[in-house]
N, C-alpha and C positions, 0 to 999 in steps of 0.2 A: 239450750234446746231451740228447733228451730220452729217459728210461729205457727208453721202452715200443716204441721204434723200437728192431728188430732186421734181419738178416740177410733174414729170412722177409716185412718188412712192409716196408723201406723203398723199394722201388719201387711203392708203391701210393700214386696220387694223392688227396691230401684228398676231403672231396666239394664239387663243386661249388657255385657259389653257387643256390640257389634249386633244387637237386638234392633234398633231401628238406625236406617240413612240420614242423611241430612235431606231436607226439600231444597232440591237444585232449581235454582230461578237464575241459572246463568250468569249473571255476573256476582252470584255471592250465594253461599252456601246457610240456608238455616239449622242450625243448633244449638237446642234441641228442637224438631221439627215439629215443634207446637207452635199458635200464630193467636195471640192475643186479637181477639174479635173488633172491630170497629163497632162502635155504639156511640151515637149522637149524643151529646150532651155529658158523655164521663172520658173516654179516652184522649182527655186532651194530653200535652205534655209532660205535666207534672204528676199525671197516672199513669203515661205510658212507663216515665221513669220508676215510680214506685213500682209499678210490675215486674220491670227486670230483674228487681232485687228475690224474686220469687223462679227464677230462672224458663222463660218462654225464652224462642227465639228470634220471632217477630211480632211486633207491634205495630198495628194501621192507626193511623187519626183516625174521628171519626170522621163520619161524610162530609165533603166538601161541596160546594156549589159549584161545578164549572163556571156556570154564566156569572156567579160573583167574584172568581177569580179574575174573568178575563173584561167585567166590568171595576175593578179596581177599590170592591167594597172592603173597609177597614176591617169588619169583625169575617169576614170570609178569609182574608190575609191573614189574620190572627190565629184564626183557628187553625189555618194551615203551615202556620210555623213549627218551626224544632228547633230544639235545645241545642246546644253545639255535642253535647252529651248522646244524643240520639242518634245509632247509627246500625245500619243502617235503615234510611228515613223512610218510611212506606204510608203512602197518603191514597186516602179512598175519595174518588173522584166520584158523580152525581149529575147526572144530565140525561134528559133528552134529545135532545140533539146533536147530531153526530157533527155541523160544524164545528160548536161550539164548543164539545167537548175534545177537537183536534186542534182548535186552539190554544183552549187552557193546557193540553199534554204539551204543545210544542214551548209553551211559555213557563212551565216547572220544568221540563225538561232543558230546555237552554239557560235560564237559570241556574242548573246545575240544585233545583231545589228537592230534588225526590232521587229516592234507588231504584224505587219499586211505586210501581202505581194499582190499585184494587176498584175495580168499576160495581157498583153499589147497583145490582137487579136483584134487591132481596129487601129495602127497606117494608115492612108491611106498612105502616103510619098511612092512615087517609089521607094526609094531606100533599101525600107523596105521592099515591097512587091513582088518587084521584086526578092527577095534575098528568098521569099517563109514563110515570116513573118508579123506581125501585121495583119490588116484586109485582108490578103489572108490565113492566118490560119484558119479560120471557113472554107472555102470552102474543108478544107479535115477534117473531121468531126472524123477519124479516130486516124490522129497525132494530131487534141486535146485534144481527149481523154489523149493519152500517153502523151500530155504535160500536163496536168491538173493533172492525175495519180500521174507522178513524183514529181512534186511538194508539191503536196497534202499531197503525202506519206514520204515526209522530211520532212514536216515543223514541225511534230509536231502540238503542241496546236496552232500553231500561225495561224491565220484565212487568206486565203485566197480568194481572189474575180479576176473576169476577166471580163476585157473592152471589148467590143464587139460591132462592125458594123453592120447595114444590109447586107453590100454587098461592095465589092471593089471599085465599081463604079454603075453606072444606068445599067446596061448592068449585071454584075453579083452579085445573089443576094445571102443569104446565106439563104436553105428555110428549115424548119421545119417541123416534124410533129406529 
């Protein structure tokens, strides 16, 4: 029996055949088009692996530090490693700053260290946003432009995606139009 079938799930039919696409990110097709969330501090390696075995079709690290990539810090390198087992590799990058963050893309990128890259404007954590990053990034619509830009415009063929909040808290919202 398999583990993840309980009480709650098991009268719910698989999905059908030809019920959902794969999510096309251009250079590689996910299947089944669910996407294991990045979360600081749990989806290192050795979870993103135990997850597979529960069948998503992609898995992010968690948040990376741009600026501690492209300052050469041990546990920013660490955390942004993969298994040889993990593929394809999709790492969630972390910046304000749209140099810095076209750096660190051009340097996993040439590398040859990532598939897929995920830009992180949805951390809520104070410590984050206070500092004028994750979900306090939408609210200047301007510097995500330039951080999307930059990244974009480094990575090359390698597909990039961004996480995103409504709004920092109840009080401010991120609004569209």
């Amino acid at each position: 029996m398999l583990d993840y079938i309980t009480e709650l799930n098991r009268s719910v039919a698989p999905a059908a055949e030809n019920e959902f696409h794969p999510l096309d990110l251009r250079r590689f097709r996910v299947w089944p088009p669910v996407v294991l969330a990045p979360m600081a501090g749990v989806t290192n390696s050795a979870f993103r692996r135990l997850c597979r075995s529960f069948g998503a079709g992609l898995y992010v690290s968690e948040m990376i530090t741009a600026r501690g990539l492209i300052e050469g810090q041990r546990k920013t390198r660490a955390l942004a490693a993969f298994h040889p087992e993990e593929s394809p590799r999709s790492l969630q990058l972390y910046g304000t700053d749209p140099a810095v963050l076209a750096e660190a893309t051009c340097r996993l990128v040439g590398e040859g260290a990532v598939d897929h890259l995920d830009l992180n404007f949805g951390c809520p954590v104070r410590k984050v946003t206070a500092a004028g990053g994750g979900a306090a990034i939408p609210i200047k619509p301007r510097l995500m432009a330039r951080l999307v830009r930059s990244v974009v415009g480094s990575a090359g063929d390698v597909p990039v995606t961004v996480k995103v909040r409504l709004g920092v808290d109840d009080g401010v919202f991120v609004r569209t139009r």
